[in-house]
BAKOLTI-419180 format. One record per residue (C-alpha): y, z, x. Coordinates in Angstrom, 2 decimals, always signed. Last residue first. Example, Ala and Ser with C-alpha at 12.3 -4.5 7.8 and 13.67 -1.06 7.14 Angstrom:
{{-1.06; +7.14; +13.67}} {{-4.50; +7.80; +12.30}} 
END
This chain:
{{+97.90; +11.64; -52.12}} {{+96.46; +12.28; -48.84}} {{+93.11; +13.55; -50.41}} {{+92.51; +10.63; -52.53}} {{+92.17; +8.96; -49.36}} {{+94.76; +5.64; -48.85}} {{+94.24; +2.14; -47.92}} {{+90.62; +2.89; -50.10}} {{+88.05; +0.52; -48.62}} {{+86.74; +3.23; -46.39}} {{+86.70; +5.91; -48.81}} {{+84.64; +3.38; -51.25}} {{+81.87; +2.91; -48.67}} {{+81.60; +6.56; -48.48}} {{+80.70; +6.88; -52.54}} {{+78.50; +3.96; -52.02}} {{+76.62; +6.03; -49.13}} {{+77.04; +8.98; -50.78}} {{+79.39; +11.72; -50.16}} {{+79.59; +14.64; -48.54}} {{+82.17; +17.17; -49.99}} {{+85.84; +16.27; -49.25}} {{+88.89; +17.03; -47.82}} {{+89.01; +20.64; -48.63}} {{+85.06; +20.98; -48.44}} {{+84.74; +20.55; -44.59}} {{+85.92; +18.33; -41.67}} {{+89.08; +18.46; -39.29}} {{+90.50; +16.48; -36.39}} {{+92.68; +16.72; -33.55}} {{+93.52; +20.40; -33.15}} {{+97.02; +21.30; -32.27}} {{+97.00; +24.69; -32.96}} {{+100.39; +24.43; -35.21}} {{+98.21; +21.72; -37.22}} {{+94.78; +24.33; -37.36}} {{+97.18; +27.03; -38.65}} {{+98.02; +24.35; -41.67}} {{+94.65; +23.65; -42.21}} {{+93.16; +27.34; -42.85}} {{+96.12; +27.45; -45.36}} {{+95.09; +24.67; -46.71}} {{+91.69; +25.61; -47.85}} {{+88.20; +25.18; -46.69}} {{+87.95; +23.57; -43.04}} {{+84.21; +23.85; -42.24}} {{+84.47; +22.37; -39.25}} {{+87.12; +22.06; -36.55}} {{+87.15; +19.02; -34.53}} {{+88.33; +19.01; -30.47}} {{+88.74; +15.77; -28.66}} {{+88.15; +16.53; -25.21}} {{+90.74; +15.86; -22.08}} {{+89.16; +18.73; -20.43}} {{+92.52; +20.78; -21.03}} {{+91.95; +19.87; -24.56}} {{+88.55; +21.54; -25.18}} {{+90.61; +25.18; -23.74}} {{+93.28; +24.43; -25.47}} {{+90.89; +24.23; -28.40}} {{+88.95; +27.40; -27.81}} {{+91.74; +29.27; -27.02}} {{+93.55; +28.40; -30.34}} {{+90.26; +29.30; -32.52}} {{+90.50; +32.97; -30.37}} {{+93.74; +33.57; -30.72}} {{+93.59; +32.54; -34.61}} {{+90.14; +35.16; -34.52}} {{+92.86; +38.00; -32.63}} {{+95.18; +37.92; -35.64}} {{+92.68; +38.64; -38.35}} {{+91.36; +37.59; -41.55}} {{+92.79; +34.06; -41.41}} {{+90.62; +32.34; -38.71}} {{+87.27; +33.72; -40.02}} {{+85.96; +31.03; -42.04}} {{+87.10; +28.56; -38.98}} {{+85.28; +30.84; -36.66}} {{+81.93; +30.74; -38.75}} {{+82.50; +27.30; -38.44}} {{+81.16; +26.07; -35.44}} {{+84.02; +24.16; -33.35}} {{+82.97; +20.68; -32.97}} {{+83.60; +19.51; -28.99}} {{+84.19; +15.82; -28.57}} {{+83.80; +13.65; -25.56}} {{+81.67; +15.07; -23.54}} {{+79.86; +13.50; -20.15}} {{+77.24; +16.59; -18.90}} {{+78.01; +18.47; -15.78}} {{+81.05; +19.91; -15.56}} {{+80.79; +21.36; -19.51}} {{+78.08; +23.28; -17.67}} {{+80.53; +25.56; -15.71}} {{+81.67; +26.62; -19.37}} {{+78.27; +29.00; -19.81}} {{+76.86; +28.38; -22.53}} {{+75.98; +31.24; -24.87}} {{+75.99; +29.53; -28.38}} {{+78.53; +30.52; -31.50}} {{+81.56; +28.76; -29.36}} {{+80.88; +25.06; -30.05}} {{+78.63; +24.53; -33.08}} {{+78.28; +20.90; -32.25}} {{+78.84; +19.40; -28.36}} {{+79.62; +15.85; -28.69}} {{+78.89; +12.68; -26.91}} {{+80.35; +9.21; -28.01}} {{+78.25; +6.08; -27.21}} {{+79.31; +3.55; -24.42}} {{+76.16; +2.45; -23.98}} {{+77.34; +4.55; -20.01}} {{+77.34; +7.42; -22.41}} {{+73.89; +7.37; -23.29}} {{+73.16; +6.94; -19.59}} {{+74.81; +9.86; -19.09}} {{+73.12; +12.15; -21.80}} {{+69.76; +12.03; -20.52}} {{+70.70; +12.03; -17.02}} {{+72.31; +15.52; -17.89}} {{+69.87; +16.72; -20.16}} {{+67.26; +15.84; -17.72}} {{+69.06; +17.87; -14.79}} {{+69.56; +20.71; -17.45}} {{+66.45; +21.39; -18.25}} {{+66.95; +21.76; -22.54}} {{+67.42; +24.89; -23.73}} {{+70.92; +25.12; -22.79}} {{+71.69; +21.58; -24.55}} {{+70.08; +23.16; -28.08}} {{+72.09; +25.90; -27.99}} {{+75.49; +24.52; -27.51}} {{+74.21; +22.10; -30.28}} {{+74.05; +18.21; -29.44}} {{+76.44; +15.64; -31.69}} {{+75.67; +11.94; -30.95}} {{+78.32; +9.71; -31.87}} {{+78.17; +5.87; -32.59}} {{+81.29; +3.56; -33.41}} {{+81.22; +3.51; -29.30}} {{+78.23; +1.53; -29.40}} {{+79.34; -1.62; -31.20}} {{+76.50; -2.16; -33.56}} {{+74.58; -5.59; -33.69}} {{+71.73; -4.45; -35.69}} {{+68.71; -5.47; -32.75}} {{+71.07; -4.52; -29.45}} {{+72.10; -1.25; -31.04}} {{+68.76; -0.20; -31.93}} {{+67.52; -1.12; -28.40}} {{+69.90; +0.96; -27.16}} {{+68.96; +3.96; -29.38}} {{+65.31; +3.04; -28.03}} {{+66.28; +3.06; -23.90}} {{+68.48; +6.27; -24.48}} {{+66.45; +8.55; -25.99}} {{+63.50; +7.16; -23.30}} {{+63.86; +10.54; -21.56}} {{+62.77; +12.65; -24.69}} {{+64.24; +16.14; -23.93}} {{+66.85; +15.55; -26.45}} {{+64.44; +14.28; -29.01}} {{+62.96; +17.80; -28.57}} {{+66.58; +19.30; -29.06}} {{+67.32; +17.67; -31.79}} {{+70.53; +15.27; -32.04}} {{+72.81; +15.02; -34.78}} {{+74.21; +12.16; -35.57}} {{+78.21; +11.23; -35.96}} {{+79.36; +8.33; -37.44}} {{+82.61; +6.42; -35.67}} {{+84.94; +4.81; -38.22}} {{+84.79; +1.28; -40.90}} {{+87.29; -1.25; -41.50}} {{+85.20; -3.32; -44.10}} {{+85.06; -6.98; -44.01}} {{+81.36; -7.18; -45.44}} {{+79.61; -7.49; -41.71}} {{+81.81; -4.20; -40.96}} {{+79.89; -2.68; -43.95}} {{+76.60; -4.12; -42.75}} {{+77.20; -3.25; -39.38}} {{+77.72; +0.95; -40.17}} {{+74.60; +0.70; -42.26}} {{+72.29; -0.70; -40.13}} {{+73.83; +1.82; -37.16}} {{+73.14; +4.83; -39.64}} {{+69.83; +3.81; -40.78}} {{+68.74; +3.17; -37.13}} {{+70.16; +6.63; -36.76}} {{+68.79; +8.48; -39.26}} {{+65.26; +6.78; -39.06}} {{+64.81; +7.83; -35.34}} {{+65.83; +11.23; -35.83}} {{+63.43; +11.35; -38.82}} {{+60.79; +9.95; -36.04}} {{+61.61; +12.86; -33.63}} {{+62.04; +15.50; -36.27}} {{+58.35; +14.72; -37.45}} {{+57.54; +17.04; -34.62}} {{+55.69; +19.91; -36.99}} {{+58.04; +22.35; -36.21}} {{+61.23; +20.08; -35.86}} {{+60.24; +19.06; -39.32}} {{+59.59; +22.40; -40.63}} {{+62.76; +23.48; -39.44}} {{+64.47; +20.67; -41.11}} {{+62.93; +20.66; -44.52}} {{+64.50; +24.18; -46.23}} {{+67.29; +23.81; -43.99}} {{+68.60; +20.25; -44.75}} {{+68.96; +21.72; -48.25}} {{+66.29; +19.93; -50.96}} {{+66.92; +17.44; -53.89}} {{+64.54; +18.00; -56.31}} {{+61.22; +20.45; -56.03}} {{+58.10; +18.20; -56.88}} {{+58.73; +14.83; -55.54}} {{+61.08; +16.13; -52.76}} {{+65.05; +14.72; -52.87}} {{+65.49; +14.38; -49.12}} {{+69.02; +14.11; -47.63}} {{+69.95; +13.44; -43.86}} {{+73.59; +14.18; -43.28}} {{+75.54; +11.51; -41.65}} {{+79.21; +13.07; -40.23}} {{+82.37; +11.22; -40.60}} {{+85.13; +9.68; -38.70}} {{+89.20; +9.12; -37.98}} {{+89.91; +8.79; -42.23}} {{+93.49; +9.81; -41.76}} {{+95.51; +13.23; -42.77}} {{+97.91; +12.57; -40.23}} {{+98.07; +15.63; -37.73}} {{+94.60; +17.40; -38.58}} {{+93.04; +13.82; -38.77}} {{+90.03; +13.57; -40.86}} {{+86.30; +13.74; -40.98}} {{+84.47; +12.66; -43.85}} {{+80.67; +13.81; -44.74}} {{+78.61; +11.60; -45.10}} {{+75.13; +11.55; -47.15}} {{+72.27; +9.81; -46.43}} {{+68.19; +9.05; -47.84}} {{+64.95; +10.09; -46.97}} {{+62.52; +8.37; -49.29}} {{+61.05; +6.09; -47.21}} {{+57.81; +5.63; -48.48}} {{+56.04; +6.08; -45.16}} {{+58.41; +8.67; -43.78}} {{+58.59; +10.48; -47.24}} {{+54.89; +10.27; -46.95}} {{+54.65; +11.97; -44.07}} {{+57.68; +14.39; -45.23}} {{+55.40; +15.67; -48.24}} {{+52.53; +16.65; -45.95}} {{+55.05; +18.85; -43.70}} {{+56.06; +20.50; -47.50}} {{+52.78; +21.22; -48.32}} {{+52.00; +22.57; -44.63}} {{+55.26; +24.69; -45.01}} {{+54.12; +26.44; -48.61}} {{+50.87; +27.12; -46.79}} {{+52.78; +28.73; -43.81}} {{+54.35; +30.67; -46.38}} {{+51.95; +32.04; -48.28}} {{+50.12; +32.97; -45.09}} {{+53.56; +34.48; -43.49}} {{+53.30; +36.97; -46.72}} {{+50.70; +39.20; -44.57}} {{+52.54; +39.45; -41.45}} {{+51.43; +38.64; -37.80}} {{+53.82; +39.03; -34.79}} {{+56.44; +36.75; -33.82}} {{+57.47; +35.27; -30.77}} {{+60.34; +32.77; -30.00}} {{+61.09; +30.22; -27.47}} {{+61.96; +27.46; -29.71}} {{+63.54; +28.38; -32.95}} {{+62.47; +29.75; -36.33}} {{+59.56; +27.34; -37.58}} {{+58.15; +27.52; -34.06}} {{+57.34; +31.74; -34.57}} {{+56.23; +31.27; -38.21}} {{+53.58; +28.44; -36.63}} {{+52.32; +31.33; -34.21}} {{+52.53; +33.91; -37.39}} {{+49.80; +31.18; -38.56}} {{+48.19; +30.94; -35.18}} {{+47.50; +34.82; -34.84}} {{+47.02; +35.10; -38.49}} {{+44.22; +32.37; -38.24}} {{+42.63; +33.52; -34.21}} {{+42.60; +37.40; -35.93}} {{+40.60; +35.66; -38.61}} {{+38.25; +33.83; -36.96}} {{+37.78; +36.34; -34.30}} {{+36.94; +39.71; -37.13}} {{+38.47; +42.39; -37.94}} {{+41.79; +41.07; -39.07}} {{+45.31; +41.57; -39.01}} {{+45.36; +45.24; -38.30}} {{+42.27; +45.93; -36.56}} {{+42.53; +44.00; -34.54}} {{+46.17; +42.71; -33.57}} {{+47.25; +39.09; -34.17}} {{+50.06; +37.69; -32.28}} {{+51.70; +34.11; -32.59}} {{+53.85; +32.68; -29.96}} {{+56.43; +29.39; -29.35}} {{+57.06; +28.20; -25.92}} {{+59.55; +27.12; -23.84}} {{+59.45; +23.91; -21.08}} {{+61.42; +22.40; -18.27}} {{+60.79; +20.25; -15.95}} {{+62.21; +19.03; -12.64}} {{+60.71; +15.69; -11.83}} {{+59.65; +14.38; -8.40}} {{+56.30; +15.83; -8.26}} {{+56.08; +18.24; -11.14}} {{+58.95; +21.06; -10.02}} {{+58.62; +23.40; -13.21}} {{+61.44; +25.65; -14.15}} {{+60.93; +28.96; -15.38}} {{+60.62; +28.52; -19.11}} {{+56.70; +29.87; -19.06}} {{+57.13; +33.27; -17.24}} {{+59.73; +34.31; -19.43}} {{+58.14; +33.39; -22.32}} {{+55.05; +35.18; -21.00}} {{+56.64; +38.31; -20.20}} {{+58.02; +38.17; -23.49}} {{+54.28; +37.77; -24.61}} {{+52.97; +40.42; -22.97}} {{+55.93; +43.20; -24.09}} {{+54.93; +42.29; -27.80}} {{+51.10; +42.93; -27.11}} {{+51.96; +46.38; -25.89}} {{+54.60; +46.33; -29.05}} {{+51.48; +46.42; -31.35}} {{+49.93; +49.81; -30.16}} {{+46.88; +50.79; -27.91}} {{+45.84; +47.80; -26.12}} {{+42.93; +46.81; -24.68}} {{+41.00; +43.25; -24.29}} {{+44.53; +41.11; -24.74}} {{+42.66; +37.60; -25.40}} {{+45.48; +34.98; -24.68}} {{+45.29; +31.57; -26.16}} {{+46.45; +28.35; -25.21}} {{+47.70; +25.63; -27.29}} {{+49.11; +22.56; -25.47}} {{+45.90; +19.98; -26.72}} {{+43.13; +22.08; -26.55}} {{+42.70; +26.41; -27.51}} {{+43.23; +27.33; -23.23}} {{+42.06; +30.10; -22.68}} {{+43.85; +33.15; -21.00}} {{+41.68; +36.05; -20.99}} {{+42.49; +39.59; -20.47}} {{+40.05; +42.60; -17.84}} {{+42.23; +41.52; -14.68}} {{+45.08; +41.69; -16.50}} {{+47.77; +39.10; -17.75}} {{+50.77; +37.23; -16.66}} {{+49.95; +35.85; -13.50}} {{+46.92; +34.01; -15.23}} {{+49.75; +32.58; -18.07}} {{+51.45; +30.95; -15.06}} {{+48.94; +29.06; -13.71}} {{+47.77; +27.82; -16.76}} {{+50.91; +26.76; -17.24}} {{+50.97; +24.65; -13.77}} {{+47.57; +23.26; -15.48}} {{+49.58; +22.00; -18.10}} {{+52.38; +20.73; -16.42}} {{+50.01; +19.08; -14.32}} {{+48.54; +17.08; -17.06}} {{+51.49; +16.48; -18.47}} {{+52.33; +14.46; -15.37}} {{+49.27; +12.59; -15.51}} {{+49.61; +11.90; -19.36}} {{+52.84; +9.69; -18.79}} {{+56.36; +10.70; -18.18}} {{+57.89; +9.82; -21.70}} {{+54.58; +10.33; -23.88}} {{+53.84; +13.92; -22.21}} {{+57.10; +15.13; -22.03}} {{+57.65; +13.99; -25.36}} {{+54.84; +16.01; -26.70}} {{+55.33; +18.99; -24.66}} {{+58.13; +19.73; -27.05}} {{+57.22; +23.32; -27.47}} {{+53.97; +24.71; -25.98}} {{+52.39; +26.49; -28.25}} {{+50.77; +30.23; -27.65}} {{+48.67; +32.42; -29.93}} {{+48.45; +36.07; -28.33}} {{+45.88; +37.71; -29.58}} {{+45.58; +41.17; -29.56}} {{+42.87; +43.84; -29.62}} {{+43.53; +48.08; -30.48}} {{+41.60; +50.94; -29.52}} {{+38.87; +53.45; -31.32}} {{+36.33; +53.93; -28.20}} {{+33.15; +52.49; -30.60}} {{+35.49; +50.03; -32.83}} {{+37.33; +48.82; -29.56}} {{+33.91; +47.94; -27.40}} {{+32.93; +46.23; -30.52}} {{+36.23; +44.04; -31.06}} {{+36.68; +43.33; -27.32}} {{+32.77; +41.93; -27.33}} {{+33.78; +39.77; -29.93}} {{+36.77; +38.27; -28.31}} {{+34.85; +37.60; -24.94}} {{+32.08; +35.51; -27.07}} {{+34.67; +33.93; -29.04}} {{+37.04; +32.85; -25.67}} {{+33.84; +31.91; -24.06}} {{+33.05; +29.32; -26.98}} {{+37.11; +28.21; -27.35}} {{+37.69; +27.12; -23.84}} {{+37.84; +29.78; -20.23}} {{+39.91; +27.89; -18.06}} {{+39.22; +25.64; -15.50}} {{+42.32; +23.88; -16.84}} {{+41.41; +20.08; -17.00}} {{+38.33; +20.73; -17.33}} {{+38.12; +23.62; -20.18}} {{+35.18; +26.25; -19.51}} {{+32.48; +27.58; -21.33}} {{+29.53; +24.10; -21.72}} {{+31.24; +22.99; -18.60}} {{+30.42; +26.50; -16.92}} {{+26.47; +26.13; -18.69}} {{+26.49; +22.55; -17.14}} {{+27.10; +23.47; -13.59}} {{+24.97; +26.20; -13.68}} {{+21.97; +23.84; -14.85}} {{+23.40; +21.52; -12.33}} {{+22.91; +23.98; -9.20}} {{+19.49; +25.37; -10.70}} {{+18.58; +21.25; -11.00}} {{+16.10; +19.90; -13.52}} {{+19.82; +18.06; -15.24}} {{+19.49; +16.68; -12.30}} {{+16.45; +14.95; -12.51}} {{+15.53; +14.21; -8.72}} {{+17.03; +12.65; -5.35}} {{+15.18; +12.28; -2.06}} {{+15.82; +9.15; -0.30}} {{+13.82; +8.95; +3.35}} {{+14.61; +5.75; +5.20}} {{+13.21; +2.45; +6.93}} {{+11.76; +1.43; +10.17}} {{+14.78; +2.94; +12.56}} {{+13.14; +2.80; +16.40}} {{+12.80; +6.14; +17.72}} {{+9.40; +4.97; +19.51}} {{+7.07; +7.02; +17.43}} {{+8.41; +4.93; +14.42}} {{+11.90; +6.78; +12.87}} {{+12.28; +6.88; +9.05}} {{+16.46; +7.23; +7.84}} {{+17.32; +10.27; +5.35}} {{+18.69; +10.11; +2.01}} {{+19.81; +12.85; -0.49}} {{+20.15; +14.44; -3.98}} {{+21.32; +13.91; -7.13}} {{+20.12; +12.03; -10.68}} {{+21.36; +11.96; -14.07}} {{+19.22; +9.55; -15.91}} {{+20.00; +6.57; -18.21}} {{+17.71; +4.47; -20.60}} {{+17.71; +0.38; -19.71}} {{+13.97; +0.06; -20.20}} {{+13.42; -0.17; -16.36}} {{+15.69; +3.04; -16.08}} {{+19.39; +2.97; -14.98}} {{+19.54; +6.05; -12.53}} {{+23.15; +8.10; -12.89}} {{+25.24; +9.36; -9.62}} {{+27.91; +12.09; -11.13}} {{+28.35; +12.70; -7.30}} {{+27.21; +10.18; -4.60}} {{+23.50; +10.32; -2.87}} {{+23.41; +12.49; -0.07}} {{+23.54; +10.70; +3.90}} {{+21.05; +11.87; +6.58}} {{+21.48; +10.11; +9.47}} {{+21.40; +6.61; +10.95}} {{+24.61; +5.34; +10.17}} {{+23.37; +1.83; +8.99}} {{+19.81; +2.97; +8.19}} {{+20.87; +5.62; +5.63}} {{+23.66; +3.29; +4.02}} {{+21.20; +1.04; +3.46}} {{+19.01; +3.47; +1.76}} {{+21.74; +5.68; +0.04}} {{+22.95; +1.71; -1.45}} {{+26.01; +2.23; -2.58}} {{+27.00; +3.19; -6.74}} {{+27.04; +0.43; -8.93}} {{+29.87; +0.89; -11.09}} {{+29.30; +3.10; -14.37}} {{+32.84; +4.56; -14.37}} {{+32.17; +8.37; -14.79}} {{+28.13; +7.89; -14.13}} {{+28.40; +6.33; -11.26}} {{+25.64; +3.69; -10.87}} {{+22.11; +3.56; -9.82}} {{+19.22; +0.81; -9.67}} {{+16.20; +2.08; -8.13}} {{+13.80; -1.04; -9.27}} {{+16.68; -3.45; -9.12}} {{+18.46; -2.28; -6.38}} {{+15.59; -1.76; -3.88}} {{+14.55; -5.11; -3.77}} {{+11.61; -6.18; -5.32}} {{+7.99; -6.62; -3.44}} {{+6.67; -4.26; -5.15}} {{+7.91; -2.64; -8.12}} {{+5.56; -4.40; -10.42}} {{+2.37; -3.28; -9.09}} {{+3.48; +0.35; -8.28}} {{+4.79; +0.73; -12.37}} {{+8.53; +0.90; -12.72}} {{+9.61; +3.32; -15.60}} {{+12.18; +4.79; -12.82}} {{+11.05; +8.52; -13.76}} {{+7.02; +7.66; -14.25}} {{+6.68; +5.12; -11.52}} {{+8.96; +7.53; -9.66}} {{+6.37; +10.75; -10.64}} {{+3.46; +8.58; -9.71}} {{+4.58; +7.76; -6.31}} {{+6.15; +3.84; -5.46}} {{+5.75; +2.13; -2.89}} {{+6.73; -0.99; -0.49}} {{+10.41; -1.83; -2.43}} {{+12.31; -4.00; -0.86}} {{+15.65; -2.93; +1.03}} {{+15.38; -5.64; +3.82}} {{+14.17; -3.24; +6.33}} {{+11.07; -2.18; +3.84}} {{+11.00; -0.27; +0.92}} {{+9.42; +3.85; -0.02}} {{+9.88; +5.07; -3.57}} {{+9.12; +8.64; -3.71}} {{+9.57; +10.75; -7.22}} {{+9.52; +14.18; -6.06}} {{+7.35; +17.30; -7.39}} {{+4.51; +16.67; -4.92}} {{+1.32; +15.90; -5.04}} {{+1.69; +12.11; -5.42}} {{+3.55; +12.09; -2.05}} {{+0.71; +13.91; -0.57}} {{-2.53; +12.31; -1.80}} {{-0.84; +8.47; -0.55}} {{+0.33; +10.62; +2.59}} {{-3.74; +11.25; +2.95}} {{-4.78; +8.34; +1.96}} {{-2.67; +6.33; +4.55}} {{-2.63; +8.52; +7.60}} {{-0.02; +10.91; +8.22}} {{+3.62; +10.12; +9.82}} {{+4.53; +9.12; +6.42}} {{+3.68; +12.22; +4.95}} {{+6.06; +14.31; +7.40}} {{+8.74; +11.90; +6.39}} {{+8.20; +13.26; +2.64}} {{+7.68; +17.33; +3.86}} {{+10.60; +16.59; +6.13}} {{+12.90; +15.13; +3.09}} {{+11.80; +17.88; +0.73}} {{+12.97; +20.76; +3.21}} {{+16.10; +19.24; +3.57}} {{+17.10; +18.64; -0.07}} {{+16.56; +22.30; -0.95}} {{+13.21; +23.00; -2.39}} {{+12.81; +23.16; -6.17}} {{+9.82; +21.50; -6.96}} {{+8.19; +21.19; -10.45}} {{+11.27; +20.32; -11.84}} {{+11.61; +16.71; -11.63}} {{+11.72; +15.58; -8.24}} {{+13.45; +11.99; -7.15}} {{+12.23; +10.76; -3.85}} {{+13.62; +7.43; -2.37}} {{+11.30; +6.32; +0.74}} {{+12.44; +3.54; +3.04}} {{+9.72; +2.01; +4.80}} {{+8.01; +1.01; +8.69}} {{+6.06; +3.83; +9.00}} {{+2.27; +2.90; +7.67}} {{+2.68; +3.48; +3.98}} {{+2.47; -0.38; +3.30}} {{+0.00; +0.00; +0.00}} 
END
């Protein structure tokens, strides 16, 4: 049968023979050195599958266990080169994978067979093989063929191990995933019933990783997420878990505590901890989360319920802000349902498109002139009637359908704006507000320019109003490019709600304003005391010194008005010019030569 020593030999052992690699490639060269029936009783003996070929890689033999692992029988295999009988490929991209026997003979040593390596059976069937290859000497030294000894993997000790920390741990992550978190959890729940403790989870969402994600590409959201992971470990104890739920969820298993705010204190540390900045190769990113907590036996006493109320108060958390925590309550249920229906309604709102606009005029302090107005995004729901921006907002920045409602508003907005100048009429800037998660979306500027370029807009009839707040929770260096090359369209840039956020006024440096809207709870406040008029004029010299147009909201009477004209402001909006109107109602304004309220 050509055993003499002039072969390759590729072993493959099923479990019957666990030696390491080594030790099975002597015992197989050692049965070449012996005479033919007894290294044809040996290699059949053993636990390895041996397939033994020539110099030119053609197969010379064949032991029962590779006739039986390959599905080659002896009488067929011979003869045929090595890569049809043994014919391997990586199992991840299902190449061919190198010859180990060639390879074995060219460097003369012993090589191992590549990871993830996977045999192609005669009938076409896979197998997950490993192990190594050795080249055959004669008594001279001379190379006569090589010694591959691979075998069943999923046989293995080392694979078997391998498998059961897959079967437990996230990939991307190494983290403990959802079937070691639910062991872990229910061990924490009996050790706390016997020694009469307390067990949190900590439900955490990553906020906005979305457009991180889609803007930058899946690699570098990849490392964001495993810089997380990072971070959460450095947060906890030795006897906590951090796993990580799929997607950007992550949960925290808090083993032992004794009273709610214990799990409170974690998860500031972890919002702390999280909106550090990130340095992801050459991007600086930023990145806040929202967090649920559950606490056994309060909110459960059980892991599938604890893992509910800790996502649901999670989901209450996101509704309220970015970067907020909140811990379980029993009416959040009721109205985390109640926000579902409504996140199901805005789908098919979206689809249907039943969002509609209002605007809202803006005037000249000095002149009383139409300089502008505001586009309000309306819904009237199926079921409950015309609804507030804040009873569908949240939810929509919540569930991310703020990013295409954004995207609707202001196509709708430019469409609009063109077909009234298309009909002769003299129309003003609109002003859109901007989210903060479409705010950390890089490619902001590439689709609002494409929305110019396809309705024909003039950019600078276009403003884009960003909250104090919403800019500061934003990384600033994206902000920043964000909102130049927005202004470089030629689009206007305004800061909304200025005063009621914490910025600090070295930022106004940085990004390219135009406008600054004062919030207005100041402007309801001007009259009651002398220091709130100092304060409204400070605020507008101090938007005027940067050569920014400054617009008080929520102007409600005249008397409000006339302190805003011996202030100086530019412009005005609120209630005593006008409530918002409708688009046709709008259109009207701007044919008027003169607003009804200059009359």
């Amino acid at each position: 049968m050509g055993l003499e020593a002039k072969g390759h030999i590729c072993a493959i052992e099923n479990a019957a023979d666990q030696k390491p690699a080594d030790a099975r490639l002597r015992d197989a060269e050692a049965a070449l050195q012996a005479d033919t029936n007894w290294a044809q009783v040996t290699l059949n003996s053993i636990g390895d599958a041996v397939v033994t070929t020539d110099l030119e890689c053609r197969v010379t033999y064949l032991n029962r266990v590779a006739e039986r692992l390959t599905g080659w029988s002896l009488s067929d295999a011979l003869g045929r080169p090595l890569a049809q009988v043994f014919k391997i490929v990586d199992g991840q991209t299902l190449k061919t994978a190198c010859n180990p026997a060639q390879r074995a003979m060219e460097e003369n040593r012993t090589v191992g067979l590549a990871m993830d390596c996977v045999l192609i059976r005669q009938d076409g069937s896979q197998l997950d093989i490993e192990d190594s290859a050795a080249p055959i000497h004669d008594s001279d030294g001379c190379i006569k063929g090589a010694v591959i000894v691979f075998h069943d993997a999923c046989q293995s000790p080392t694979q078997s191990s391998k498998l059961a920390y897959l079967a437990q741990h996230d990939a991307l992550t190494g983290l403990p995933n959802r079937v070691l978190l639910s062991e872990r959890v229910s061990r924490a729940i009996g050790l706390a019933k016997r020694h009469q403790h307390k067990v949190a989870l900590i439900y955490i969402d990553l906020d906005a990783f979305k457009p991180i994600n889609d803007s930058l590409g899946h690699a570098v959201g990849d490392c964001l997420l495993q810089a997380v992971a990072v971070r959460l470990i450095e947060c906890i104890r030795d006897t906590d878990t951090v796993c990580r739920q799929g997607g950007d969820e992550f949960v925290v298993l808090l083993s032992e505590i004794e009273k709610p705010q214990d799990a409170a204190r974690f998860a500031e540390k972890i919002l702390g901890a999280l909106a550090a900045p990130y340095q992801i190769g050459s991007h600086e990113l930023y990145i806040t989360a929202s967090i649920g907590i559950s606490i056994y036996p309060d909110h459960g006493t059980d892991e599938l319920t604890l893992l509910n109320n800790a996502d649901t108060a999670m989901y209450q958390a996101k509704s309220s802000g970015c970067n907020y925590y909140q811990l379980f309550k029993a009416d959040m249920n009721d109205l985390r349902d109640h926000h579902r229906h409504i996140e199901s309604q805005l789908h098919q709102a979206l689809k249907e498109e039943a969002l509609f606009l209002d605007f809202q005029p803006r005037v000249d302090v000095a002149t009383g002139h139409l300089i502008g107005a505001e586009a309000l995004v309306r819904w009237r729901n199926p079921t409950a009637g015309l609804m507030t921006p804040m009873a569908f907002l949240p939810v929509a920045e919540a569930s991310g359908l703020i990013v295409p409602i954004g995207h609707w508003v202001l196509r709708e907005v430019c469409q609009r704006l063109q077909s009234w100048r298309a009909d002769g009429i003299e129309i003003v800037p609109i002003a859109v507000n901007i989210s903060a998660i479409e705010l950390r979306d890089i490619t902001l500027p590439v689709r609002i320019a494409q929305i110019l370029a396809e309705t024909g807009l003039d950019a600078h009839f276009l403003e884009l109003e960003i909250t104090e707040s919403n800019l500061l929770h934003n990384q600033i260096d994206a902000s920043t490019s964000t909102l130049v090359e927005l202004s470089h369209l030629g689009i206007r840039i305004a800061i909304d709600d200025f005063g009621a956020g914490n910025a600090s006024f070295k930022y106004f440096k940085c990004f390219p304003i135009d406008t600054v809207n004062i919030a207005s709870c100041f402007i309801h406040d001007m009259l009651d005391k002398q220091e709130n008029a100092v304060f409204i004029k400070a605020l507008i010299s101090f938007g005027q010194n940067l050569s920014l147009r400054v617009i008080a909201k929520g102007v409600e009477n005249q008397e409000q008005l006339e302190l805003l004209k011996l202030q100086a402001c530019d412009g005005a909006q609120g209630f005593l010019f006008s409530k918002p109107l409708s688009t046709a109602d709008f259109c009207v304004l701007l044919r008027a030569d003169q607003p009804e309220w200059q009359r």
